[in-house]
C-alpha positions, 0 to 999 in steps of 0.5 A: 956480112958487108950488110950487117956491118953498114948497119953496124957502122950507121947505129955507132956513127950516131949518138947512142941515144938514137938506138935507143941507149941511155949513154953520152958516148959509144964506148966498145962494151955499149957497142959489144951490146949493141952488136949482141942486141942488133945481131945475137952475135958475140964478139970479144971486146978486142974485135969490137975495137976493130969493127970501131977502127973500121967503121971511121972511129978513134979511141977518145978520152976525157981531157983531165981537168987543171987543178986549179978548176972551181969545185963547182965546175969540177962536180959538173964535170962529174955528173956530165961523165956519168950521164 
């Protein structure tokens, strides 16, 4: 319903944490849970992309990192992207 997907949009509109998930970012198979969680419905991750498309969201990726990066800096990068 229209409802379900406001409530929808507002929880993937904010940081994960904020519904309670242990995730730096929403990505469609944490917001395919959220969806199983808040609703009990299934739904394909295919269409999960869609509800993200229409709640305002965009695909987004990691920048790669140069070469020529300090390993220091390199490990930080790691460990940030599996928090």
């Amino acid at each position: 319903t229209d409802e379900e997907f406001e409530t929808f949009k507002e929880g993937v509109s904010n940081p994960p944490q904020e519904v309670n998930y242990d995730a730096p970012a929403w990505s469609s198979a944490l917001a395919q849970q959220f969806l199983r969680d808040e609703f009990s419905e299934e739904f394909s991750r295919r269409h999960v992309r869609r509800l993200l498309k229409r709640a305002g969201l965009s695909w987004q990726t990691p920048r790669p990192q140069p070469p020529t990066a300090d390993q220091e800096e390199r490990e930080e990068f790691r460990k940030d992207q599996k928090n």
